[in-house]
C-alpha positions in Angstrom: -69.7 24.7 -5.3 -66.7 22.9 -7.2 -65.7 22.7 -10.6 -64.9 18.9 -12.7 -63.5 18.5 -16.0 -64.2 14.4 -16.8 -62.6 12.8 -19.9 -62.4 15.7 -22.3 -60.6 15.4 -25.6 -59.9 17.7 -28.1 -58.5 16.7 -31.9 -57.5 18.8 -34.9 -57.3 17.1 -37.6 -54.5 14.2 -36.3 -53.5 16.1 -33.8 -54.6 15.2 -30.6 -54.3 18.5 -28.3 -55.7 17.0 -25.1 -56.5 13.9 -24.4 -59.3 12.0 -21.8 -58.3 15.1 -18.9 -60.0 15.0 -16.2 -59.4 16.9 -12.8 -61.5 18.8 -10.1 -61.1 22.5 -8.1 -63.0 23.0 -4.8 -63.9 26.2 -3.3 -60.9 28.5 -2.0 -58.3 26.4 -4.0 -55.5 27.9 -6.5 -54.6 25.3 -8.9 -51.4 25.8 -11.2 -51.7 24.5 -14.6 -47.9 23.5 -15.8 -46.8 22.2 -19.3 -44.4 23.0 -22.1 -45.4 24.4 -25.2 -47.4 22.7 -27.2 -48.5 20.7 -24.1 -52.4 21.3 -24.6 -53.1 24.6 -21.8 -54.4 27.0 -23.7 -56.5 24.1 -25.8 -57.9 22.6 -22.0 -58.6 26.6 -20.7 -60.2 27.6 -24.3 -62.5 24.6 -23.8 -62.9 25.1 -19.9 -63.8 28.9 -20.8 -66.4 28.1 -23.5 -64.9 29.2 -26.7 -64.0 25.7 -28.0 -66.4 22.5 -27.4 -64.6 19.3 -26.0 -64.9 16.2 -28.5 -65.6 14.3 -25.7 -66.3 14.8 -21.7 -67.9 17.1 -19.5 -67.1 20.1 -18.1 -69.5 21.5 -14.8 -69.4 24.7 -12.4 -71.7 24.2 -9.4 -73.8 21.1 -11.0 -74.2 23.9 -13.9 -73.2 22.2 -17.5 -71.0 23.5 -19.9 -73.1 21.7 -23.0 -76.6 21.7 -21.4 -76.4 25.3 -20.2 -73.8 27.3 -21.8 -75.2 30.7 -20.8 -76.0 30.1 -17.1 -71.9 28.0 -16.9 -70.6 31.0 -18.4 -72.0 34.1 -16.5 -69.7 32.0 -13.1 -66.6 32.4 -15.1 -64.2 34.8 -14.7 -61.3 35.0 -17.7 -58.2 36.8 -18.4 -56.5 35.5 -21.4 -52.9 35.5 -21.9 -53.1 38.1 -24.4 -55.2 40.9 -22.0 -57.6 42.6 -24.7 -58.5 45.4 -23.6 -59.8 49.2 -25.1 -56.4 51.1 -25.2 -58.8 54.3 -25.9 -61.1 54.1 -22.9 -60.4 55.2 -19.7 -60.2 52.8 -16.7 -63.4 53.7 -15.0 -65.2 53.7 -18.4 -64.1 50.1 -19.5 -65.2 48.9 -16.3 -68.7 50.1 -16.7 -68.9 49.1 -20.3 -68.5 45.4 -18.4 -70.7 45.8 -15.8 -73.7 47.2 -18.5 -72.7 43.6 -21.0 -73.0 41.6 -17.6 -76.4 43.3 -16.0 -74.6 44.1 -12.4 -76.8 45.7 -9.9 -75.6 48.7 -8.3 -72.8 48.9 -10.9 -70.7 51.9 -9.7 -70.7 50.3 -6.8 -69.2 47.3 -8.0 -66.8 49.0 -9.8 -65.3 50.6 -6.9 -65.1 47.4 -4.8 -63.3 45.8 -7.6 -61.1 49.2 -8.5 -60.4 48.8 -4.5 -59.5 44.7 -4.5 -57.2 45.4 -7.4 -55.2 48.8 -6.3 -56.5 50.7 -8.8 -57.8 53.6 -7.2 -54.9 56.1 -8.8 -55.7 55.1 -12.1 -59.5 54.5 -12.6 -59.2 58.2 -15.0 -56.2 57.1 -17.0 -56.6 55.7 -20.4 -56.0 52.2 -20.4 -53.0 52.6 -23.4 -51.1 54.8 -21.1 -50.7 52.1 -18.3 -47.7 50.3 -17.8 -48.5 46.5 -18.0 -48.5 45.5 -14.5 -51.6 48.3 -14.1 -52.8 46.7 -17.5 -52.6 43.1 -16.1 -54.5 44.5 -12.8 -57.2 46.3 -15.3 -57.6 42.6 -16.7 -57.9 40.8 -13.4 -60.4 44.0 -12.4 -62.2 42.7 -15.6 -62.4 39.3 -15.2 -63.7 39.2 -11.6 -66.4 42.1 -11.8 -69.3 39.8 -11.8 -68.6 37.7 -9.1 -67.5 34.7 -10.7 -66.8 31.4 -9.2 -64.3 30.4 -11.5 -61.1 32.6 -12.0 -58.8 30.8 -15.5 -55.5 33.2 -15.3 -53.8 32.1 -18.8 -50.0 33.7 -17.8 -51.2 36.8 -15.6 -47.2 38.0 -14.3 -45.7 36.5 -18.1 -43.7 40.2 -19.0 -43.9 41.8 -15.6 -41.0 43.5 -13.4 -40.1 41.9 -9.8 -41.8 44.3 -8.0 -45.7 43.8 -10.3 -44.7 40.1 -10.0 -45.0 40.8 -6.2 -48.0 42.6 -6.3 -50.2 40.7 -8.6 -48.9 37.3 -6.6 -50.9 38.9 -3.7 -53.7 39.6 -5.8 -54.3 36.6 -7.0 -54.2 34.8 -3.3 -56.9 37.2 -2.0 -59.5 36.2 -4.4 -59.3 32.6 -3.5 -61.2 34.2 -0.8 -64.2 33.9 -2.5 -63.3 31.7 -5.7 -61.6 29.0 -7.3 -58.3 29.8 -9.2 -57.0 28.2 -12.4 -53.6 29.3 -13.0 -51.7 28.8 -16.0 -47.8 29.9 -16.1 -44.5 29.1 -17.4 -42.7 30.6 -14.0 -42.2 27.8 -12.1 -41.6 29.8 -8.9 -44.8 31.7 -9.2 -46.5 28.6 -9.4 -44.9 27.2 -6.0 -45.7 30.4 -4.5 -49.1 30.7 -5.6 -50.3 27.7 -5.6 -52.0 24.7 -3.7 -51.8 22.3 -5.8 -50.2 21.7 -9.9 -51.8 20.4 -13.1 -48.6 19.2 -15.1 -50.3 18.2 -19.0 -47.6 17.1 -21.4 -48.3 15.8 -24.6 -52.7 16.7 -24.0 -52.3 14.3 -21.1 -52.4 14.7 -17.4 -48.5 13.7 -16.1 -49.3 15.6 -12.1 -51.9 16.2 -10.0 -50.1 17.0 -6.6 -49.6 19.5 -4.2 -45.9 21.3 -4.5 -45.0 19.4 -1.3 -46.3 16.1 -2.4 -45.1 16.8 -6.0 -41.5 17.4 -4.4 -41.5 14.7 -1.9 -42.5 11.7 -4.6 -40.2 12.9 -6.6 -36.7 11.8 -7.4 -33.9 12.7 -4.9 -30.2 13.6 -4.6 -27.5 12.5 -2.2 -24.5 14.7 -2.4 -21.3 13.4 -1.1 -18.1 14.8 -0.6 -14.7 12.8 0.7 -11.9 13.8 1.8 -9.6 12.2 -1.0 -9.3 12.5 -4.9 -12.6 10.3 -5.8 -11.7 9.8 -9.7 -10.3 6.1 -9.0 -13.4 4.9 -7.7 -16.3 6.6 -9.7 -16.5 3.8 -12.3 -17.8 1.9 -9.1 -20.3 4.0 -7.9 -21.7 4.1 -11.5 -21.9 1.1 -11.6 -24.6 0.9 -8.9 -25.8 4.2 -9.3 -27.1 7.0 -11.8 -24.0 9.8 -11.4 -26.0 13.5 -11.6 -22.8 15.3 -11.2 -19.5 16.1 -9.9 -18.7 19.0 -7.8 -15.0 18.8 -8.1 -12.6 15.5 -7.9 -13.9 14.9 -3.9 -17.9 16.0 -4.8 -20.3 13.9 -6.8 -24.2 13.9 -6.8 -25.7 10.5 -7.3 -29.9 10.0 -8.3 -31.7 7.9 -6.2 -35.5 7.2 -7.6 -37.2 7.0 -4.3 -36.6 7.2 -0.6 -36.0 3.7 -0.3 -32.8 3.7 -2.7 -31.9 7.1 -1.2 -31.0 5.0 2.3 -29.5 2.1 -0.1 -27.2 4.1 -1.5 -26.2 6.1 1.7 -25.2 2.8 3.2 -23.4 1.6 0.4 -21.1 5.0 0.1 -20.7 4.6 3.8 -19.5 1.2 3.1 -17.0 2.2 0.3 -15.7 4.6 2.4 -14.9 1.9 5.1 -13.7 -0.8 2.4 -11.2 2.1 0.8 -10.2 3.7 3.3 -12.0 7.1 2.5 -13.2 9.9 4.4 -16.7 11.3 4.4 -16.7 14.9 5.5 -20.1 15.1 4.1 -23.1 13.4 3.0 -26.7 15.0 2.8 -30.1 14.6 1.0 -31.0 17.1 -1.6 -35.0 17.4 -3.3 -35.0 18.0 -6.9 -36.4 21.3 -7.6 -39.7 22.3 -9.2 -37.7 22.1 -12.4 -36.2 19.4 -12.6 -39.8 17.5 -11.5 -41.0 19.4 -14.4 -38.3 18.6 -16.9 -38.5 14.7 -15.3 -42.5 14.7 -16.0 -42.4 16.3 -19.7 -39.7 14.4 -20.9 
């Protein structure tokens, strides 16, 4: 069981929306899908979810595919848009049954508890879906999109508008069914991505920028050395710019520099050590610093 997008594109008109993407998902893994707006996500998961056709490329679930076999790829997805539509007039335990009848489940009520039970909705399985706040909505969504067993979760923004606490709850949701299936996860909170996630899809511009594991991502990815002396530093920053990329400064003692790798990082660690020697300066401190999730992000979209 694994799931492989190969080369797909997708144009409208001149506009190309994605371009040549290809990436895989194995079994148990939560993949975040990362990208500014405009960036091609909800083009890629519209294709990967069958209601747009890639101009070009595959897209297979378990050897199933999309364009040879539409019906049986689509019966091992599981799909909650961004947008959640759901029946504000029927009750909880009655929308759930209307699903299981469109998708043929054996032993329905059955079913319908299990999944009531995975996503904590025991309490409100009798309430009308319009009178539930929206982390119980997103959970009704969630509920919807994984009653036929699917192999293939796509989460297009499931904690966008929710309150610390939901963000909490449906971040543990979401890691229990990787228990049994692959997660696509698309979201514009880069800490619920780090939290969530195994590994990151970063698409800018319909093309694939990051395919990485946070701690990969993070590691590779440019670094900071902040210094700070013991004397007024103003005198001789126009000679550490010179050398190297100046990210910011503290105060008049404190300045961040930007090393691109690990192997400047040590270059420029020895050189300030050095300055401080040649000047007659005093360190009091000097330590690495990893750029966060978003500044990678803002480095790989830019």
């Amino acid at each position: 069981m694994s799931f492989v997008v190969q080369s797909i594109s997708k144009q409208f008109d001149q506009f190309k929306a994605v371009e040549s993407l290809s990436f895989s998902i194995q079994p148990g893994e939560i993949v975040g899908f990362l990208g500014p707006n405009g960036a091609g996500k909800s083009t890629t998961l519209k294709m990967i979810a069958g209601f747009l056709s890639p101009d070009t490329g595959s897209i297979q679930l378990s050897g199933i595919d999309l364009h040879q076999n539409e019906v049986a790829y689509k019966k091992k997805i599981g799909y909650l848009p961004e947008s959640n539509p759901l029946y504000p007039d029927l009750y909880v335990v009655e929308y759930l049954n209307f699903l299981a009848s469109v998708h043929a489940i054996p032993s329905p009520s059955k079913r319908i508890q299990e999944v009531i039970a995975q996503t904590g909705l025991q309490s409100m399985q009798q309430k009308k879906i319009g009178f539930l706040s929206k982390g119980y909505k997103q959970r009704v969504g969630i509920a919807a999109a994984i009653l036929h067993a699917p192999e293939l979760i796509l989460l297009d923004e499931p904690t966008s508008g929710l309150d610390p606490n939901q963000l909490i709850e449906i971040r543990s949701l979401i890691q229990s069914l990787s228990s049994h299936a692959m997660i696509l996860f698309s979201s514009h909170i880069l800490q619920e991505v780090a939290a969530i996630t195994d590994r990151v899809l970063v698409l800018h511009q319909g093309k694939l920028v990051a395919n990485e594991s946070i701690n990969l991502l993070t590691q590779s990815s440019q670094h900071h050395l902040l210094v700070q002396f013991q004397e007024d530093m103003t005198a001789h920053l126009p000679i550490i710019q010179l050398k190297y990329k100046l990210l910011e400064q503290h105060d008049k003692r404190a300045l961040v520099i930007k090393a691109k790798d690990a192997v400047e990082l040590d270059q420029a660690r020895q050189y300030l050590m050095g300055l401080a020697l040649e000047k007659g300066l005093h360190i009091e401190r000097l330590q690495t610093q990893e750029a966060s999730l978003e500044e990678i992000f803002k480095l790989l979209t830019h």
